[in-house]
N, C-alpha and C positions, 0 to 999 in steps of 0.2 A: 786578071789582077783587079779589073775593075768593081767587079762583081764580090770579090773575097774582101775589098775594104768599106763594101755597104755590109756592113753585119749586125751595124744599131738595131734592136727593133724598139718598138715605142717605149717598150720599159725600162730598156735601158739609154734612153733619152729622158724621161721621167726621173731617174734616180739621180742620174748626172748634174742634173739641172737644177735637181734640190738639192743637193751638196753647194753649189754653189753660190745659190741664190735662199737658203735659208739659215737661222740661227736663232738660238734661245733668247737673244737680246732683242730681239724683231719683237717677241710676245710681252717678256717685262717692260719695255720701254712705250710701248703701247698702251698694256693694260694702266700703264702711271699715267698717260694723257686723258685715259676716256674710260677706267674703268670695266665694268658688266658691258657696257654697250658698245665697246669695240669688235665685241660678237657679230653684232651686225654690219659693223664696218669693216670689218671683214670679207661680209658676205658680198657688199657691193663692191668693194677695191677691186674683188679678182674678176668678178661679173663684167664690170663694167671697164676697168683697164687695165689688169695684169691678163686676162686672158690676150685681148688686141693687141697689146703689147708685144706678148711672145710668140704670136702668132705671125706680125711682122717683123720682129727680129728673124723669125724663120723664113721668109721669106728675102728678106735682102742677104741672108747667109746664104743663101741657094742660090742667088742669082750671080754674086760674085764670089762664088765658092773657092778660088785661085789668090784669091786677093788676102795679103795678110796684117795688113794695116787697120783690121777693125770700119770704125765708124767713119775713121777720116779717108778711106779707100772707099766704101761706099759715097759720097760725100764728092769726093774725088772725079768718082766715073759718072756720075750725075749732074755735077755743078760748075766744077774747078779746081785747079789749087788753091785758089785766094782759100774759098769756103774751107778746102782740106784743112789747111793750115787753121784755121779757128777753132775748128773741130776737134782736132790733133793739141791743140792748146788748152781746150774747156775741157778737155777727157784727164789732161795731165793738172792743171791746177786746182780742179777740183780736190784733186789729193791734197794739197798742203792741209785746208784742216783736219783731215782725216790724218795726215801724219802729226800734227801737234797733238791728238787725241791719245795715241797708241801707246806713248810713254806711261801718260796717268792711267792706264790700263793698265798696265804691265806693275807697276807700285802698286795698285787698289790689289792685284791678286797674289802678289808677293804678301799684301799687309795681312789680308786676311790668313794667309796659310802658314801665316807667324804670330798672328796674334790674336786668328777666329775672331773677330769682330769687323765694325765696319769704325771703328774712333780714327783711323786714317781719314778718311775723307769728310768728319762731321767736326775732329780738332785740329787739323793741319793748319800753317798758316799756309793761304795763298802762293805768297809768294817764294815763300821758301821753296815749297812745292816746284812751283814754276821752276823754281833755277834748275834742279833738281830735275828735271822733265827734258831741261834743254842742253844738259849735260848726257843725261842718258840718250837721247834723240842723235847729239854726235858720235856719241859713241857708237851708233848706229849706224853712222853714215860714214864714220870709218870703215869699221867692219866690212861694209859692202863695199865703200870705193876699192879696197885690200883683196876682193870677189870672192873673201868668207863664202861660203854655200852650204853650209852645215845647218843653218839656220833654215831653210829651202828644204828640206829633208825630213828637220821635224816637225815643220810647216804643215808636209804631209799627212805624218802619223798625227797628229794633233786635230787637224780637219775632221778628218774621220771619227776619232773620239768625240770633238764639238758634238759630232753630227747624233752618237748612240745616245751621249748622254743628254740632247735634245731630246730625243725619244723615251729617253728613259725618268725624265723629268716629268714628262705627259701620263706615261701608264704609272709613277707612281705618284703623284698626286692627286691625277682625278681617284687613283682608287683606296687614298690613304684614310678616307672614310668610312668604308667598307670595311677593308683588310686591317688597320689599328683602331679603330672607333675613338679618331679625333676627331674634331664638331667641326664643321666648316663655318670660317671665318665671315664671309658673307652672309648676312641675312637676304630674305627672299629670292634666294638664286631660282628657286623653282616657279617663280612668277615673271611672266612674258615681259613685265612693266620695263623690269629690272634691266629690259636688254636693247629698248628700244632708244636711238638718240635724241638726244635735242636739236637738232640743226642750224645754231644760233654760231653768231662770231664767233668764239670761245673754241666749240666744235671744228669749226674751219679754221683755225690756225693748228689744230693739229693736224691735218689733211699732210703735211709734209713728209708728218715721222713714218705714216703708212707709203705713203711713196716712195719713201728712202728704203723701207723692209721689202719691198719685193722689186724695184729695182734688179739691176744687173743683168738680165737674161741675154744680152746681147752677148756675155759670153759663151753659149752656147750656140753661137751662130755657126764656129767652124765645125759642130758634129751633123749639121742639116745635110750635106752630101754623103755623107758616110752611115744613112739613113737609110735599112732596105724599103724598099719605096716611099719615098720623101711623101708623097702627095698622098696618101695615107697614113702613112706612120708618124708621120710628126705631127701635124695637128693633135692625132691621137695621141701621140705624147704630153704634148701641150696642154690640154686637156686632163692629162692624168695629173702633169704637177701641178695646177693649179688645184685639182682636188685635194693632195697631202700638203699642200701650204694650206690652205685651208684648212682641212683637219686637224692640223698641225696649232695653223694660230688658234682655231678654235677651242680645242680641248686646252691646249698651251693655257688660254682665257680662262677658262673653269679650272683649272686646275689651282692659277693666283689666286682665283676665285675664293676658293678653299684654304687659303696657307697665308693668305693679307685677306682686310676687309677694307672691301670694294672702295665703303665710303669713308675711312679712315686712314690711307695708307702712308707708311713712311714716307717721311721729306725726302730721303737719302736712298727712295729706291731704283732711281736712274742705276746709280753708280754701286749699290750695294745689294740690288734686289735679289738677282739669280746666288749671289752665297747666299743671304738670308733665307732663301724658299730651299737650298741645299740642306742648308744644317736643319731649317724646321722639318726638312723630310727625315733627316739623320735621327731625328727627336723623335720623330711618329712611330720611324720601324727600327728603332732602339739600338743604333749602330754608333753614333754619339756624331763625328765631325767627319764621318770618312768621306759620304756624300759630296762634301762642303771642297776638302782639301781637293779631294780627285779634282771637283771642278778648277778650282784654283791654279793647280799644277798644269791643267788643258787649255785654260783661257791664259793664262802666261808663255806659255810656249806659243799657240795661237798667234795671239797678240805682238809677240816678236818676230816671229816668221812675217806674221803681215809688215810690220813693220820693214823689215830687211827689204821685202818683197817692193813694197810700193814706195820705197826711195827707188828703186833701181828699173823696174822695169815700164811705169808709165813713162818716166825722162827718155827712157831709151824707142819709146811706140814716136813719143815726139822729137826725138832726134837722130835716129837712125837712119832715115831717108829723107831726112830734112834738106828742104829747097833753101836756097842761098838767096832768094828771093824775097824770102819771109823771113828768113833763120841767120843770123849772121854766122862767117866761119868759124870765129872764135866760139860761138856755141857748143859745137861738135866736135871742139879738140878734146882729146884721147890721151889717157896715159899707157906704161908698158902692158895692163892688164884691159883696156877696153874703156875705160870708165871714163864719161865725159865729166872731167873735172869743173870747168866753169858751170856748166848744170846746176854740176851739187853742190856750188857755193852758191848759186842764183835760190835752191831748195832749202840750204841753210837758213840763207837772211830770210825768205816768208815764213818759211814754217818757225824759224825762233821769234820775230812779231808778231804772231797769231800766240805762239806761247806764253810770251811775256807781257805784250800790251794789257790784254783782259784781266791779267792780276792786278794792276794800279787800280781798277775801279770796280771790279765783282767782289766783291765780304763774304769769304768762306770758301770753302772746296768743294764745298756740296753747290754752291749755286756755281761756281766757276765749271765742272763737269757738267751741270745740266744746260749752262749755255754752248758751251763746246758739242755737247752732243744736236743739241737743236742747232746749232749753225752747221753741221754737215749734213741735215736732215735738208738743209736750205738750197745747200751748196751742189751737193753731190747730185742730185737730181738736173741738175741744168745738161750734165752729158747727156740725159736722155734725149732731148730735144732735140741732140742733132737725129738721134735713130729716128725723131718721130719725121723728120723734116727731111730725112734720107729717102722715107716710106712715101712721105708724098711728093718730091721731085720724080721717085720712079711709077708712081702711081702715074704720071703725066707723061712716063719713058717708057710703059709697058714692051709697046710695037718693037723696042729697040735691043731688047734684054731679052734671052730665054730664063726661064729656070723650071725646075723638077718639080717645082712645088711652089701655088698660089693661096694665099691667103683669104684675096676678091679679087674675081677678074673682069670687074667692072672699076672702070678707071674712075668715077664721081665716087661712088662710096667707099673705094679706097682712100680716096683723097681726104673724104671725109672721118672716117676712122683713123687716118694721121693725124688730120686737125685736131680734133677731139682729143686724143691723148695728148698733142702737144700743150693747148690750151689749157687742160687740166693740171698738168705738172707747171706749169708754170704759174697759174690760179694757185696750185699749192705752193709754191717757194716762193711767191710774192707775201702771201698770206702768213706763212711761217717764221715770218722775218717780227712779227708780233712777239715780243720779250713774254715770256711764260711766268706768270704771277707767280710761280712758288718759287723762283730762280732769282725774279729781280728783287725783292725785297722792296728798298725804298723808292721814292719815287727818282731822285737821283740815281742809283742803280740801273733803273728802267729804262731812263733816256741813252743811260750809256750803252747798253746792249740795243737797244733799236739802233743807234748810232753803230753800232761794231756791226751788227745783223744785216744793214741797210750797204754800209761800205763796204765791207769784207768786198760779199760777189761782187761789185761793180769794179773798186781797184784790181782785185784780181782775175774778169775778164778785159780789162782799160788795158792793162800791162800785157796783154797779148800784141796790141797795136802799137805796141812799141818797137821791140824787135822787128818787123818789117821794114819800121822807118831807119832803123841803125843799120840794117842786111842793105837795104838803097845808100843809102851813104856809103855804105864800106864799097858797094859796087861803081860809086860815081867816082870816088877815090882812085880805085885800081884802075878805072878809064885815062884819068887824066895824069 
């Protein structure tokens, strides 16, 4: 039996992993930060820390290969519970911005595939918007408390589509010069100048968005045992998809290259780039919006499934086996169907103040999406930290842990390649916290998103240490 559930070989660890950990919006949202020269930040991101990255995600997947609690289980058999519980809390509230995101997603690709353009998000007001985001967000969170699962289904078929028409994005626009003899938008792409960075401030506040795109590998930790020879195969995995992200962002890069100019690009291409670069392919090989819609209809569907998805199931990694220690009881009470009710009223109130606060003071829709997108870029990266800080508690536990597969089996420079990743990602979510000039507008503007950028992470890792303190009370309580 043991033998017939290793049946991964590296390639199909490779493929798996890019499914999960890549997407079109990883390349546009990039190419808007830095341009031609994200080429090369590219090249160093995966070199230098999406390789070690996923190379230690494979390894603490190996070592606690039984273990189903993720990062706060590793975490766990390393440290504590205290740490578990922080872990298990940083993994789940990082989603709240990423769940206030997922509505104005779901409108930008309804708008476009009703009205082919992008005047959604360049004439909306703010705040209308906003209401309107925080009403469909409940509607959401209905649905799932209700354990709707339909949405989970097309979650699936959707994924996969993302994934062709990533691809299919890449072979037709690098070849849309070729094959329709349209001019490419960039001047001097074919000059080395055009790719190299600047490595100034400016540069280092976008370090975050590239952290946030190759992110996640840690879910691929539970296929490291089901690996035919872990200690072979999966490096060589790892290895492989760091090549096709690579390729991927790459050619991705050349291909905007071609379809936006580099050094003129729309305001509004955070939130409107990938239709625009659809319909102008529609344009080139004379098929009109079809390109356009398809995507619309895939990133809508997408978009909602995630949406379902990540109300329901990080609350449930953070309160299904939740200690009474740190978690108080009333947390974890359950209605007839599973769903812990007070949860998703605790996920209501952050995620509709993340919705609604930022409209009192960001002017426009377009800069309102562009800072919403860079505060998850900030945010969502702090879960890394526990995997990097997992990798070096057991970097210092070697003797104590077997596993099938080592990443370095010299405990200093393991230690040290935790460090280094940790410190990096954190270098970048400090740094990213810098309000993006085309977002903030005026100088008022400005202060208010450093001020949202700066509190956001800190109230909502602060509100982790809360709950512990109400879980001892309710137990000093029930003592006396």
């Amino acid at each position: 039996m043991a033998a017939e559930q290793k049946q991964l070989r590296w390639y199909n660890i490779a493929l798996l992993a890019f499914v999960a950990v890549w997407g079109l919006g990883n390349v546009v949202n990039n190419f808007y930060n830095q341009g031609l020269t994200v080429v090369v930040s590219w090249i160093l991101i995966m070199i230098l820390y999406f390789v070690p990255y996923t190379l230690m995600v494979g390894q603490l997947g190996a070592t606690f290969a039984t273990e189903g609690g993720g990062v706060s289980s590793w975490i766990q058999n390393l440290s504590g519970k205290r740490l578990a519980y922080f872990a298990a809390w940083t993994y789940w509230v990082v989603h709240v911005p990423y769940l206030a995101q997922k509505p104005q997603a779901i409108m930008i690709a309804f708008s476009w595939l009703f009205q082919s353009n992008g005047k959604f998000i360049n004439e909306s007001n703010p705040l209308i918007v906003q209401t309107l985001c925080l009403v469909l967000f409940l509607l959401f969170m209905w649905m799932s408390s209700r354990g709707i699962t339909t949405l989970n289904r097309l979650g699936s078929i959707a994924g996969s589509a993302m994934f062709v028409l990533s691809i299919l994005f890449i072979i037709l626009g690098v070849s849309a010069p070729m094959m329709t003899g349209s001019s490419i938008a960039t001047a001097h792409m074919d000059q080395l100048s055009s790719y190299i960075p600047k490595f100034d401030f400016n540069y280092l506040t976008t370090i975050a968005m590239l952290v946030f795109a190759v992110g996640g590998a840690e879910k691929i930790s539970p296929y490291v045992n089901k690996t035919h020879n872990p200690a072979k195969e999966f490096p060589k995995g790892m290895i492989a998809l760091a090549i096709m992200v690579a390729v991927s962002a790459i050619l991705g890069s050349f291909a905007m290259g071609m379809i936006f100019d580099a050094h003129h690009m729309p305001a509004d291409l955070y939130a409107n780039g990938a239709y625009m670069a659809f319909q102008r392919l529609g344009d080139f090989y004379h098929v009109g919006n079809i390109f356009m819609w398809i995507y619309a209809v895939t990133n809508a569907m997408a978009s909602m499934a995630a949406l379902a998805v990540s109300i329901d199931a990080p609350l449930r990694m953070l309160l299904a086996d939740a200690d009474t220690h740190f978690i108080p009881k009333a947390m974890t009470k359950t209605n007839s169907r599973g769903v812990y009710i007070n949860g998703y009223k605790m996920t209501a109130v952050l995620v509709g103040l993340i919705i609604m606060i930022p409209a009192l003071g960001i002017h426009g829709m377009n800069g309102l999406y562009g800072w919403l997108l860079n505060l998850n870029a900030i945010v969502m990266p702090m879960r890394y930290l526990w995997v990097f800080l997992a990798y070096m508690l057991l970097s210092r536990q070697m003797d104590k842990f077997h596993s099938d597969y080592m990443f370095v089996k010299n405990k200093s420079v393991a230690f040290i390649f935790g460090l280094w990743c940790f410190l990096f990602t954190a270098f970048a979510c400090i740094l990213g916290m810098t309000p993006k000039a085309a977002f903030a507008g005026d100088t008022k503007t400005w202060w208010f998103q450093l001020a949202l950028n700066v509190l956001t992470p800190i109230v909502l890792l602060l509100l982790g240490l809360i709950l512990p303190i109400i879980a001892r009370r309710h137990e000093i309580a029930e003592k006396l």
